[in-house]
PDB file of N, H, CA, C and O in Angstrom:
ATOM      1  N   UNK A   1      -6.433  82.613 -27.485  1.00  0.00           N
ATOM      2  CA  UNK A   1      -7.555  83.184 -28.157  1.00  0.00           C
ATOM      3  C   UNK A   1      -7.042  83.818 -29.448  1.00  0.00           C
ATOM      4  O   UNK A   1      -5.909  84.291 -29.548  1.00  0.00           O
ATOM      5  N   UNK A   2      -7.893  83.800 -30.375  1.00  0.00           N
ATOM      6  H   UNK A   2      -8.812  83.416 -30.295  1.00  0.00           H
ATOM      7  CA  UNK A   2      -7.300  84.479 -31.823  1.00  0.00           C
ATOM      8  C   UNK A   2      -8.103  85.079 -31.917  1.00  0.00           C
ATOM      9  O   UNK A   2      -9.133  84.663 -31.387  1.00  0.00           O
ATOM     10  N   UNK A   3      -8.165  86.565 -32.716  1.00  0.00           N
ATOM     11  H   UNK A   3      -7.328  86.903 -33.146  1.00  0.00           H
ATOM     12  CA  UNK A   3      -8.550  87.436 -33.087  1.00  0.00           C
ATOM     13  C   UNK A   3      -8.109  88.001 -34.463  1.00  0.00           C
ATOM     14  O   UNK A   3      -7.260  87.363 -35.085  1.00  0.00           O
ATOM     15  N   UNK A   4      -8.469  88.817 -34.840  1.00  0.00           N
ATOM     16  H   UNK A   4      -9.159  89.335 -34.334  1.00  0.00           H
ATOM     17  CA  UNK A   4      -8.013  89.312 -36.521  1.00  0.00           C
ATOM     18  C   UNK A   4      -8.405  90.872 -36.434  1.00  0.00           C
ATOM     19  O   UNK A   4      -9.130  91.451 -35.625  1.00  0.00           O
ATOM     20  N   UNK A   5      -7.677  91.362 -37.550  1.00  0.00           N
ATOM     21  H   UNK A   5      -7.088  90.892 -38.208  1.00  0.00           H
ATOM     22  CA  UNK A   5      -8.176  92.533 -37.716  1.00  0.00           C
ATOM     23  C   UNK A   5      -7.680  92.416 -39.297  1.00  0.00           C
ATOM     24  O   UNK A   5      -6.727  91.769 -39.732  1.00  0.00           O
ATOM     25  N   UNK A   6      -8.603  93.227 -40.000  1.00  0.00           N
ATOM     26  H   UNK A   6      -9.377  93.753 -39.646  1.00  0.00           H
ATOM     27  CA  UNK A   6      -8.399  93.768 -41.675  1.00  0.00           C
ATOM     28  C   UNK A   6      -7.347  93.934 -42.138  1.00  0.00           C
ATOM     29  O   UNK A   6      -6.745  94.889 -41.648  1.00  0.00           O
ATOM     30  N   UNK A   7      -6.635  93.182 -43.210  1.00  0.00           N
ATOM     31  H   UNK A   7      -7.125  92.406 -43.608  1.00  0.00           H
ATOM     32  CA  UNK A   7      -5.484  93.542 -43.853  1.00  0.00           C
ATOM     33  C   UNK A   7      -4.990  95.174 -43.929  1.00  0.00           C
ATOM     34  O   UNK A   7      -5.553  96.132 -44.459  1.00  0.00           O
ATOM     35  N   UNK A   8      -4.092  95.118 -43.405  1.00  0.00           N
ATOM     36  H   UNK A   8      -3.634  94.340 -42.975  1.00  0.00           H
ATOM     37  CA  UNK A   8      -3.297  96.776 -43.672  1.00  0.00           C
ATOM     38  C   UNK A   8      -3.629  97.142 -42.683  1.00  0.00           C
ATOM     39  O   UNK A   8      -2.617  97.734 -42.306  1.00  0.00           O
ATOM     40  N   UNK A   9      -4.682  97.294 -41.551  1.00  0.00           N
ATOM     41  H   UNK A   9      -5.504  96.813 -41.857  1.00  0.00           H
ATOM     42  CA  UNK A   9      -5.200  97.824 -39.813  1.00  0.00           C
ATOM     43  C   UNK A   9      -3.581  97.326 -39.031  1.00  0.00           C
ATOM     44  O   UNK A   9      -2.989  96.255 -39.166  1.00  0.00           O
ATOM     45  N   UNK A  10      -3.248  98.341 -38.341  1.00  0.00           N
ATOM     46  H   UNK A  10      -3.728  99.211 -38.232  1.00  0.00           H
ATOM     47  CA  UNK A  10      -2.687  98.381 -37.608  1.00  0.00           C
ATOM     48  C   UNK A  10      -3.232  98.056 -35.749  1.00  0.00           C
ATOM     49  O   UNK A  10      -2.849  97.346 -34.819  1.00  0.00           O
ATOM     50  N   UNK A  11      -4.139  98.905 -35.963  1.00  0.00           N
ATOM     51  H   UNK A  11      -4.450  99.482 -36.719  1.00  0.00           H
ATOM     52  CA  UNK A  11      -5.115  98.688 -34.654  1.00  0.00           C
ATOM     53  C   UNK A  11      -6.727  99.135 -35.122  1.00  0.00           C
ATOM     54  O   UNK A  11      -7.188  99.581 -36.172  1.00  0.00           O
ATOM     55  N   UNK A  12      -7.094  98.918 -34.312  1.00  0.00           N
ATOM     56  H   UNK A  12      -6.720  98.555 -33.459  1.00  0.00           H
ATOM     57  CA  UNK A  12      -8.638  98.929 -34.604  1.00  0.00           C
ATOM     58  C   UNK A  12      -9.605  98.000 -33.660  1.00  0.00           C
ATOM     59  O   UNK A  12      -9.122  97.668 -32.578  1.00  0.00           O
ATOM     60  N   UNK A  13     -10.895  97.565 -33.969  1.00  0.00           N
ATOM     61  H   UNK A  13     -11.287  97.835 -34.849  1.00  0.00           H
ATOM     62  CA  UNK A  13     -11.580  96.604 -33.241  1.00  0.00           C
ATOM     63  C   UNK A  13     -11.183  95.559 -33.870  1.00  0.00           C
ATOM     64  O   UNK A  13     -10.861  95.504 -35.057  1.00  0.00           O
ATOM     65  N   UNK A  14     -11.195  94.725 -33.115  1.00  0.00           N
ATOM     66  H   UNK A  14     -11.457  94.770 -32.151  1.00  0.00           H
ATOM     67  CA  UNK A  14     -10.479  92.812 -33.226  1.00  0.00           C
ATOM     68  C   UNK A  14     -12.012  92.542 -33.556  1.00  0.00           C
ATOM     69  O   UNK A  14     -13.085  92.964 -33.124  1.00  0.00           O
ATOM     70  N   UNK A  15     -11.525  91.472 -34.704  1.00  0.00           N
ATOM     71  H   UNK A  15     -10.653  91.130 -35.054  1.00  0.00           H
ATOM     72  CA  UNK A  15     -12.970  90.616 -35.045  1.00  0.00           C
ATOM     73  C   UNK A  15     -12.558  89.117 -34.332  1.00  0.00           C
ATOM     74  O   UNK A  15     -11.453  88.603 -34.161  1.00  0.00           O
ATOM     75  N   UNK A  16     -14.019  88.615 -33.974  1.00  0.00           N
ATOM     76  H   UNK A  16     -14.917  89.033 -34.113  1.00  0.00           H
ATOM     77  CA  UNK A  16     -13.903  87.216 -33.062  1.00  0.00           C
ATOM     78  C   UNK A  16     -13.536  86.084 -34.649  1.00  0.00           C
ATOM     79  O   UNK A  16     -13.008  86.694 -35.580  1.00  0.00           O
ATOM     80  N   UNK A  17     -13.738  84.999 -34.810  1.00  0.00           N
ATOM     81  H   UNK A  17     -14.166  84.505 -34.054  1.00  0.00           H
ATOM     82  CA  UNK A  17     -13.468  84.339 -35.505  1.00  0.00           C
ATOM     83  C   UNK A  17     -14.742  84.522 -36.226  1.00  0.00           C
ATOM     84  O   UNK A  17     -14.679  84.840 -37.414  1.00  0.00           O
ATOM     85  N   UNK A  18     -15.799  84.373 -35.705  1.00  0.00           N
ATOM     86  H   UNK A  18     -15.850  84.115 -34.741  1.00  0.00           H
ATOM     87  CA  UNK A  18     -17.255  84.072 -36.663  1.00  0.00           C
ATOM     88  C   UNK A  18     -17.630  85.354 -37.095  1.00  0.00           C
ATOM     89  O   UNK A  18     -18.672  85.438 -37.745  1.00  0.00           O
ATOM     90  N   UNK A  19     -17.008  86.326 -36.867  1.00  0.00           N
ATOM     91  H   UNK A  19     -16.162  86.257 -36.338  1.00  0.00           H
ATOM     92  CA  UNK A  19     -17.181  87.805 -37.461  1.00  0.00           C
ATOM     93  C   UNK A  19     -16.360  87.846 -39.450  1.00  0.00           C
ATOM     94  O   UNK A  19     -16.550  88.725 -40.290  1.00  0.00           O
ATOM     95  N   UNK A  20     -15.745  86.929 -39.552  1.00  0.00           N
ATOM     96  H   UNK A  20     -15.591  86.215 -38.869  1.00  0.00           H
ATOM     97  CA  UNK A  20     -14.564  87.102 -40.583  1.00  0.00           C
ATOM     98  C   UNK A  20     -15.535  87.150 -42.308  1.00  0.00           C
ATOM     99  O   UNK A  20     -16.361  86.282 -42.593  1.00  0.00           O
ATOM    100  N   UNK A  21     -15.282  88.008 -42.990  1.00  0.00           N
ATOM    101  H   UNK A  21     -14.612  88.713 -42.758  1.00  0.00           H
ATOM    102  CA  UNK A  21     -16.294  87.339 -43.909  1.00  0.00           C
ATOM    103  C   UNK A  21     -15.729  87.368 -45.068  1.00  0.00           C
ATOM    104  O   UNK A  21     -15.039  88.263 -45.555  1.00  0.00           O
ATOM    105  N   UNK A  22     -16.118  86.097 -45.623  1.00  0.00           N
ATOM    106  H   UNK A  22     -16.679  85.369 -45.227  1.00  0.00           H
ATOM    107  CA  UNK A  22     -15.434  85.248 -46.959  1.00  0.00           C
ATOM    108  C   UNK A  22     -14.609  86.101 -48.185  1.00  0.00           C
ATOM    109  O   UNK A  22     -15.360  86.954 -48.658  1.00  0.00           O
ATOM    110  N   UNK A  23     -13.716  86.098 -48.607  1.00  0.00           N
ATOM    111  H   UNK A  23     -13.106  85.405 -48.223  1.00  0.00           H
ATOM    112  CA  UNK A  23     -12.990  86.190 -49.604  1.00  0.00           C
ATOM    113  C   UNK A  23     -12.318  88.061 -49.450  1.00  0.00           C
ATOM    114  O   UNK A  23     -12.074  88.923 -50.294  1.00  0.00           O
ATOM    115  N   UNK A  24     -12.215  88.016 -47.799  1.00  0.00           N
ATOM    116  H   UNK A  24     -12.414  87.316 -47.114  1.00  0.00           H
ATOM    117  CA  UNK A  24     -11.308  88.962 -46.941  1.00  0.00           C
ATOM    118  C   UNK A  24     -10.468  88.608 -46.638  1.00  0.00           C
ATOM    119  O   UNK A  24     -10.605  87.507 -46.106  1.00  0.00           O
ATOM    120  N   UNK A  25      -8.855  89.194 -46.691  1.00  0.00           N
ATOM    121  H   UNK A  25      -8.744  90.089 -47.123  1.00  0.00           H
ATOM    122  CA  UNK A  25      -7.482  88.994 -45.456  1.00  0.00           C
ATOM    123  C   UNK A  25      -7.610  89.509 -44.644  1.00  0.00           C
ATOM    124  O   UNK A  25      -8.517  90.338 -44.565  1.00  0.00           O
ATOM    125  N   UNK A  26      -6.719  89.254 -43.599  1.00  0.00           N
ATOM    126  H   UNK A  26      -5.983  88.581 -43.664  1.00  0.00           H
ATOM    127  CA  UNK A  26      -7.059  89.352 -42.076  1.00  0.00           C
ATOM    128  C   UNK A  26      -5.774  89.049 -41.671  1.00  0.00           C
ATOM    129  O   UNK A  26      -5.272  88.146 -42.340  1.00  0.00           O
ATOM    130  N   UNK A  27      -4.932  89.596 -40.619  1.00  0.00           N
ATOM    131  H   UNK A  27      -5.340  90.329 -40.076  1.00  0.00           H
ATOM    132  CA  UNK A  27      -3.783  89.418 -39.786  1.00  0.00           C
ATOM    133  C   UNK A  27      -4.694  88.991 -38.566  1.00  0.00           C
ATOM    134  O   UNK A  27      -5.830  89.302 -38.210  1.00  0.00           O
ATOM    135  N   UNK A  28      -3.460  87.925 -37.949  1.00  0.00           N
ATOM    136  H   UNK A  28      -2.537  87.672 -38.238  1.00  0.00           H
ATOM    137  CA  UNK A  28      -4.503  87.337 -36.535  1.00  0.00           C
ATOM    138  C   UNK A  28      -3.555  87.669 -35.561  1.00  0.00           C
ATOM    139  O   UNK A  28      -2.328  87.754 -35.611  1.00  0.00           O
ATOM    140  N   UNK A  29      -4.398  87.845 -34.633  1.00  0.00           N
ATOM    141  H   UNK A  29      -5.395  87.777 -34.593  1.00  0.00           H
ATOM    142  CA  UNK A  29      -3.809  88.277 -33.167  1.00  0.00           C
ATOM    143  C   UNK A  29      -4.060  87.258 -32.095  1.00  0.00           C
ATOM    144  O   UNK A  29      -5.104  86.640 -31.887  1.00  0.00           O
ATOM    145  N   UNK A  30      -2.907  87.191 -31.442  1.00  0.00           N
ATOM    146  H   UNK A  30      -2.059  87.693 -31.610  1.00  0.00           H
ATOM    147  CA  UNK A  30      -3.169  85.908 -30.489  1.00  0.00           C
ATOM    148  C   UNK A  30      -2.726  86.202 -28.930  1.00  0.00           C
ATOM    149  O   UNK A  30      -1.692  86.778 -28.591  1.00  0.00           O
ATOM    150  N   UNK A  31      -3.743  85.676 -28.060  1.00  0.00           N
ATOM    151  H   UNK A  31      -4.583  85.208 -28.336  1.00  0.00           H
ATOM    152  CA  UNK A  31      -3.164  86.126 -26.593  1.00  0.00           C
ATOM    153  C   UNK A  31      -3.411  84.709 -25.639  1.00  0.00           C
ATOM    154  O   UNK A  31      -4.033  83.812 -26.209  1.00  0.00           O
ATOM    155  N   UNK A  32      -3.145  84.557 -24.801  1.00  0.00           N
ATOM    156  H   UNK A  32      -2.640  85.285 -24.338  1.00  0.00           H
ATOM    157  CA  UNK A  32      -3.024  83.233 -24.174  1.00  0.00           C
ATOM    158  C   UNK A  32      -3.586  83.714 -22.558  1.00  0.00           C
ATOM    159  O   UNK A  32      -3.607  84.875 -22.150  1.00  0.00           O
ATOM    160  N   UNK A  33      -4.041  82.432 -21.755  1.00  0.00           N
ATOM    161  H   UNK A  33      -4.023  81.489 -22.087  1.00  0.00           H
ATOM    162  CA  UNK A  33      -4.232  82.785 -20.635  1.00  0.00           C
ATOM    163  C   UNK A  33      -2.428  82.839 -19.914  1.00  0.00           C
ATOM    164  O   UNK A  33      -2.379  83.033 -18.700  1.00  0.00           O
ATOM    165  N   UNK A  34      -1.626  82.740 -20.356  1.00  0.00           N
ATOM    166  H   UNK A  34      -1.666  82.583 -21.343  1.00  0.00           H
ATOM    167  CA  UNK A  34      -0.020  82.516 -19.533  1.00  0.00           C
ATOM    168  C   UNK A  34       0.289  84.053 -19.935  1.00  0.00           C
ATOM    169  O   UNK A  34       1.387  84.018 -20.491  1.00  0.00           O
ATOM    170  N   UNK A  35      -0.143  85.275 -19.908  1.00  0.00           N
ATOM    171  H   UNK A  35      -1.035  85.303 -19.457  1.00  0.00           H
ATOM    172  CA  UNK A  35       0.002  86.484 -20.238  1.00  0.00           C
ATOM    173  C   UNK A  35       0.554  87.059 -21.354  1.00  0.00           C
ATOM    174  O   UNK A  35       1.014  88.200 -21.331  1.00  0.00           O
ATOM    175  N   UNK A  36       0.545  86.223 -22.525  1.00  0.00           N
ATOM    176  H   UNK A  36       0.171  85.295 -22.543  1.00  0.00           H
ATOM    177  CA  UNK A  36       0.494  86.779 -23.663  1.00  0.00           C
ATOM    178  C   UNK A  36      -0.884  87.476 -24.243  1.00  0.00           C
ATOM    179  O   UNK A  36      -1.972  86.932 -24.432  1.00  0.00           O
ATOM    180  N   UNK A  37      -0.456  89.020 -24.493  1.00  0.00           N
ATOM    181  H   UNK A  37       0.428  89.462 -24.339  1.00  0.00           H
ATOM    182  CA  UNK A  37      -1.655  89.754 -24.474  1.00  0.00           C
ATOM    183  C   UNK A  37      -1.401  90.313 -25.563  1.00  0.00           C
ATOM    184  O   UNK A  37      -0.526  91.165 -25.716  1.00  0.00           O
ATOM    185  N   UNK A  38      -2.447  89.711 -26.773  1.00  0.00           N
ATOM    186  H   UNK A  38      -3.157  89.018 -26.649  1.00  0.00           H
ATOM    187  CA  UNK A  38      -2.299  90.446 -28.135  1.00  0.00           C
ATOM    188  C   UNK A  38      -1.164  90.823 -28.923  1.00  0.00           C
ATOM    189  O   UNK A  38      -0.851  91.984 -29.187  1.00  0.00           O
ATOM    190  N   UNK A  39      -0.612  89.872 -29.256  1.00  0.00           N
ATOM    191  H   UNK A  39      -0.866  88.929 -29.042  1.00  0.00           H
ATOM    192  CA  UNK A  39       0.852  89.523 -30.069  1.00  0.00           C
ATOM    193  C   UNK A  39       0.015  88.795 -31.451  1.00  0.00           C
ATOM    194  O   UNK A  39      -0.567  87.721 -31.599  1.00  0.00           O
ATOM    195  N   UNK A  40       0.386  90.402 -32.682  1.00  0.00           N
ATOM    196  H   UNK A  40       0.860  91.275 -32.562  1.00  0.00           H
ATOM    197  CA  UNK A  40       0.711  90.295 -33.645  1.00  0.00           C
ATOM    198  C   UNK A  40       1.261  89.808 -34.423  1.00  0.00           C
ATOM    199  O   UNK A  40       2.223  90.476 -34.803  1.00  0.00           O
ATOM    200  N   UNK A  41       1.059  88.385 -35.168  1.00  0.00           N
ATOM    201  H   UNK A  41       0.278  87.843 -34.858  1.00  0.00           H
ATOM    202  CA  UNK A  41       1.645  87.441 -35.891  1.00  0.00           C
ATOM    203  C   UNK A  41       2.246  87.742 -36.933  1.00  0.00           C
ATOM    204  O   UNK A  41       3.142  87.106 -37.489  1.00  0.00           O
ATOM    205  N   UNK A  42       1.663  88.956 -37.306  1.00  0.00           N
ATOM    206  H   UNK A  42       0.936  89.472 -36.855  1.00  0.00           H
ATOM    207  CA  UNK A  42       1.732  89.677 -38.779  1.00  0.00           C
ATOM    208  C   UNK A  42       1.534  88.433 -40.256  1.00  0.00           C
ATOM    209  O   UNK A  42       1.797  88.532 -41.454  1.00  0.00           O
ATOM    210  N   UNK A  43       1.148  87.702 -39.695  1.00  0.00           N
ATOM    211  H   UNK A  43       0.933  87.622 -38.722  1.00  0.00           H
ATOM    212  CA  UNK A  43       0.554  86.200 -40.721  1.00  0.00           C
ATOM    213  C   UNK A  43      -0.878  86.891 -41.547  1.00  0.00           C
ATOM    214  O   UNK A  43      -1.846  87.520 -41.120  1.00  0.00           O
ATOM    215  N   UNK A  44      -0.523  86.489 -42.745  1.00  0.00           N
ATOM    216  H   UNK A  44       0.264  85.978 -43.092  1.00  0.00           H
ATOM    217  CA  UNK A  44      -2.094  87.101 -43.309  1.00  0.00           C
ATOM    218  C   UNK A  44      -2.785  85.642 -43.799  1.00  0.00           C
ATOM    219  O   UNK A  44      -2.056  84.694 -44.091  1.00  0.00           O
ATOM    220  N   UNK A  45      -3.999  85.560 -43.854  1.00  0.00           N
ATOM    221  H   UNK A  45      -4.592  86.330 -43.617  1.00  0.00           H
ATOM    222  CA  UNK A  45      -4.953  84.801 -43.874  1.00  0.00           C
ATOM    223  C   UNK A  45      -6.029  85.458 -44.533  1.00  0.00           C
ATOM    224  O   UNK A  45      -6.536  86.557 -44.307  1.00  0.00           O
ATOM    225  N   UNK A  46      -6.415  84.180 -45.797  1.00  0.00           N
ATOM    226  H   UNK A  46      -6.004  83.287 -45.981  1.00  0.00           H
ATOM    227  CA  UNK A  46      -7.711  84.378 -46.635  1.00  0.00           C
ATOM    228  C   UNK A  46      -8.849  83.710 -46.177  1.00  0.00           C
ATOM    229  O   UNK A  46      -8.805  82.481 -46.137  1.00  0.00           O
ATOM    230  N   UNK A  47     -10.263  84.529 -45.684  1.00  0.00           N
ATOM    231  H   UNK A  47     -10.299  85.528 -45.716  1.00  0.00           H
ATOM    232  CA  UNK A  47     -11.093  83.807 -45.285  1.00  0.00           C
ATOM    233  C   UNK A  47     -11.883  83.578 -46.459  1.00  0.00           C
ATOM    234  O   UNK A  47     -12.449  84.542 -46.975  1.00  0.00           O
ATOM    235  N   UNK A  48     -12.053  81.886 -47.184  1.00  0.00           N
ATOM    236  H   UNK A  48     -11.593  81.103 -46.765  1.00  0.00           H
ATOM    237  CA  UNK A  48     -12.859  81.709 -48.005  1.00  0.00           C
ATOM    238  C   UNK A  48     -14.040  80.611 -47.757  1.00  0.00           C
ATOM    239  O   UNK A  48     -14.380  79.542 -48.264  1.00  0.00           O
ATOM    240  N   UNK A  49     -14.438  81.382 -46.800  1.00  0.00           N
ATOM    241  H   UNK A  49     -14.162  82.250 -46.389  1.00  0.00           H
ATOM    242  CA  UNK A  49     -15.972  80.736 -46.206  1.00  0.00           C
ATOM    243  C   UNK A  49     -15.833  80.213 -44.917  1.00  0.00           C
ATOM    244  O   UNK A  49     -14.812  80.195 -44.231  1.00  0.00           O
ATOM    245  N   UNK A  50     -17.161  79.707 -44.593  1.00  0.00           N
ATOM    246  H   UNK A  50     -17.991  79.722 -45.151  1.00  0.00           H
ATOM    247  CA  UNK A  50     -17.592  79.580 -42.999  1.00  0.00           C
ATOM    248  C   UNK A  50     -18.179  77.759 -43.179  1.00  0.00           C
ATOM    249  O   UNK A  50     -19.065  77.433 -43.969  1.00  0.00           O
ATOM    250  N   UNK A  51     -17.406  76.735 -42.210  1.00  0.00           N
ATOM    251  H   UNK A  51     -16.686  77.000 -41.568  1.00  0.00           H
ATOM    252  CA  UNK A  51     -18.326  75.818 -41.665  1.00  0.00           C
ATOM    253  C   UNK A  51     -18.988  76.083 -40.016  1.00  0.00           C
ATOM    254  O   UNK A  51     -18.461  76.327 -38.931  1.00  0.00           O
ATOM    255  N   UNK A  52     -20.773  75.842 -40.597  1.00  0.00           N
ATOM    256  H   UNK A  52     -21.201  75.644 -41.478  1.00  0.00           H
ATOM    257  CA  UNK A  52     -21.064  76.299 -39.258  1.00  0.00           C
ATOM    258  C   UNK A  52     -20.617  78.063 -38.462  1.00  0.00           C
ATOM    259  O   UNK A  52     -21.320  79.063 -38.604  1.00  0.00           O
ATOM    260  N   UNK A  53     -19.717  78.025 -37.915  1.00  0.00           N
ATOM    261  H   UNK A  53     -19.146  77.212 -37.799  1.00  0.00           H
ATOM    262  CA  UNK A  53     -19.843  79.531 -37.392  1.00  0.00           C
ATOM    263  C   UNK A  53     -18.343  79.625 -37.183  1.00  0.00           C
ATOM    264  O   UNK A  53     -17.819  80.369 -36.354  1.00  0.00           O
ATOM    265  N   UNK A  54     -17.626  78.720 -38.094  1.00  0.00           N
ATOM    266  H   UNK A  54     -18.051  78.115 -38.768  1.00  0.00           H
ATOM    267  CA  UNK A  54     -15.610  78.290 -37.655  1.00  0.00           C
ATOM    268  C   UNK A  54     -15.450  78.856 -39.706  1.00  0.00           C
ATOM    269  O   UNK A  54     -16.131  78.707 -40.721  1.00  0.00           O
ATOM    270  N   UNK A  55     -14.350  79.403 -39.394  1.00  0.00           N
ATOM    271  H   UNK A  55     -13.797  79.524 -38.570  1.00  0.00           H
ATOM    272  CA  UNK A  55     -14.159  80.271 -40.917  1.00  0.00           C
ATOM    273  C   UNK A  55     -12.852  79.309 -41.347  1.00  0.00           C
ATOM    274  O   UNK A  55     -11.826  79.003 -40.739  1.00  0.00           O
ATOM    275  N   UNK A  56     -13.285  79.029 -42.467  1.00  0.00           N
ATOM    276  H   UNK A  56     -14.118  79.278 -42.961  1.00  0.00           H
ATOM    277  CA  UNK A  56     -12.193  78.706 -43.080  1.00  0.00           C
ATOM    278  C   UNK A  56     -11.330  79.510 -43.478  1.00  0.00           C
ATOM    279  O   UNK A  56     -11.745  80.443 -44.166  1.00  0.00           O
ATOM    280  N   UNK A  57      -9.442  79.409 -43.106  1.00  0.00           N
ATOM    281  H   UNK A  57      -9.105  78.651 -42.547  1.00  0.00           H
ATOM    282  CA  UNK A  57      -8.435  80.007 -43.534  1.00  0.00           C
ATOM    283  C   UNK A  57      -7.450  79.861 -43.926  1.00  0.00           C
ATOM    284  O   UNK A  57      -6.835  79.009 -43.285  1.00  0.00           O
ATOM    285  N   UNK A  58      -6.900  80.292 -44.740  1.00  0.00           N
ATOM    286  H   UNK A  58      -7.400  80.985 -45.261  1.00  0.00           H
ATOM    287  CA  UNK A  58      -5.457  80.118 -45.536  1.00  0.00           C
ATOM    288  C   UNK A  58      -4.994  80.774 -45.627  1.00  0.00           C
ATOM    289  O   UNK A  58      -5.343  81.909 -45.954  1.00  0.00           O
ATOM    290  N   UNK A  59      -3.601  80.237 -45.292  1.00  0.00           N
ATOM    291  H   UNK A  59      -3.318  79.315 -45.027  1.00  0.00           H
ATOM    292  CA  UNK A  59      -2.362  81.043 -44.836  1.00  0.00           C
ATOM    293  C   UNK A  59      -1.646  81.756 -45.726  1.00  0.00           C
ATOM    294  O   UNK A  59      -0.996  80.801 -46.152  1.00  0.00           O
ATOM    295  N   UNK A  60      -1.177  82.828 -46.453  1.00  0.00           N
ATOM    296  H   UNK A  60      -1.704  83.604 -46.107  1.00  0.00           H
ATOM    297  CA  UNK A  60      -1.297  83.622 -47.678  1.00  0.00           C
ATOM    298  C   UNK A  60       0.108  84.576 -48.079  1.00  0.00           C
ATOM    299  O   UNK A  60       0.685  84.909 -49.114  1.00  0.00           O
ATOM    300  N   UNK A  61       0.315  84.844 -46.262  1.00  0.00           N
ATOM    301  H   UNK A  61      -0.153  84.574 -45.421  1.00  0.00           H
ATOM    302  CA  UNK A  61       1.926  85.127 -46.276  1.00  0.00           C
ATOM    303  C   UNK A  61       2.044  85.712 -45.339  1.00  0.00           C
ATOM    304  O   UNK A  61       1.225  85.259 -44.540  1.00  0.00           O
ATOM    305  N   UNK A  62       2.652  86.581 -44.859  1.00  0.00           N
ATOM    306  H   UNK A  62       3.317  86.949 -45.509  1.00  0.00           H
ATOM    307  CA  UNK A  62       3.310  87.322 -43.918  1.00  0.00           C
ATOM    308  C   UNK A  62       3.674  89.246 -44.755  1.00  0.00           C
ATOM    309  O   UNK A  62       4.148  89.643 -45.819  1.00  0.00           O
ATOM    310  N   UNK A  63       3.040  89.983 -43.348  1.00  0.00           N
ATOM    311  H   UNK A  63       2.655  89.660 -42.484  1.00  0.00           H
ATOM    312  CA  UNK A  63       2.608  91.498 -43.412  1.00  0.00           C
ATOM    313  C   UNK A  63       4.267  91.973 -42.791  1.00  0.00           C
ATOM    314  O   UNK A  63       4.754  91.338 -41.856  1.00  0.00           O
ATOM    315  N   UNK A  64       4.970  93.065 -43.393  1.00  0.00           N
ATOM    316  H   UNK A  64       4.575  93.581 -44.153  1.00  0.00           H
ATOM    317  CA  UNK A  64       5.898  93.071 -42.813  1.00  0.00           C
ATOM    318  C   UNK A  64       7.265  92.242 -42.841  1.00  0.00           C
ATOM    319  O   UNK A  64       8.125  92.498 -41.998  1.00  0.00           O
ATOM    320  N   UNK A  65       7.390  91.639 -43.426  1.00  0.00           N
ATOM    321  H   UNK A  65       6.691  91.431 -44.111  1.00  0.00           H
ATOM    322  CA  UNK A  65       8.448  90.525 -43.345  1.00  0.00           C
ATOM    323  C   UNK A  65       9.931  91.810 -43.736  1.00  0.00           C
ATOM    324  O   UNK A  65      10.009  92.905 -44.292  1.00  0.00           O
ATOM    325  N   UNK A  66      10.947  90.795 -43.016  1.00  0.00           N
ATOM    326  H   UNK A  66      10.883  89.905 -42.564  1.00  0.00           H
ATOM    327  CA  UNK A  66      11.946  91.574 -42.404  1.00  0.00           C
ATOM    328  C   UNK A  66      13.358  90.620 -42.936  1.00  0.00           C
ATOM    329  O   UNK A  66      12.903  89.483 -43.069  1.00  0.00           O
ATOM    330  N   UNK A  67      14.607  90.598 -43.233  1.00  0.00           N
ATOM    331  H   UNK A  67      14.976  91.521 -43.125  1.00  0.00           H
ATOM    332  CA  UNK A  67      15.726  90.258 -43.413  1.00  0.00           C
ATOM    333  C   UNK A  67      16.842  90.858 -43.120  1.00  0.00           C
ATOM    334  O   UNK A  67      16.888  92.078 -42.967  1.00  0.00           O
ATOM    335  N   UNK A  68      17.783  90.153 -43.014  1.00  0.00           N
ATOM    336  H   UNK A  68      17.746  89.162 -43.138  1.00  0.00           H
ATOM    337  CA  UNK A  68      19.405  90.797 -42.594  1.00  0.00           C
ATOM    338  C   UNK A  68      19.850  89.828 -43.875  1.00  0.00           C
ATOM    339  O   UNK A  68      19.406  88.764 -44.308  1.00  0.00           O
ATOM    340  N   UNK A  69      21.145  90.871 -44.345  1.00  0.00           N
ATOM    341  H   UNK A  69      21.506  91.735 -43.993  1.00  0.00           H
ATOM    342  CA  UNK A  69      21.595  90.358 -45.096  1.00  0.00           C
ATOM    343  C   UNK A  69      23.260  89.617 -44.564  1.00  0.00           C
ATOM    344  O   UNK A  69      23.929  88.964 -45.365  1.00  0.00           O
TER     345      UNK A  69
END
């Protein structure tokens, strides 16, 4: 299942997919029926519009990104 929440939200209420609205970022959250429960991708995504009630998204970069040198 994917979920999102508002660029820069740490926690908050999860929006469903057809909640997302156009020309917003969004980090998505993903949980699985095999007990992955709400694991933070930290992936950011531009929603620039809706087919039907499925949001179109693009992938934009990554919240957090991390290195070793």
């Amino acid at each position: 299942m994917y979920e999102f929440l508002h660029e820069g939200e740490l926690s908050g209420d999860l929006l469903k997919p057809w909640e997302l609205q156009s020309g917003k970022r969004y980090g998505m959250v993903v949980s699985n029926r095999y007990g992955l429960a709400r694991y933070d991708t930290e992936d950011l995504f531009l929603c620039s519009g809706t087919v039907h009630d499925t949001p179109i998204i693009t992938f934009v970069g990554r919240a957090g990104l991390q290195h070793s040198c």
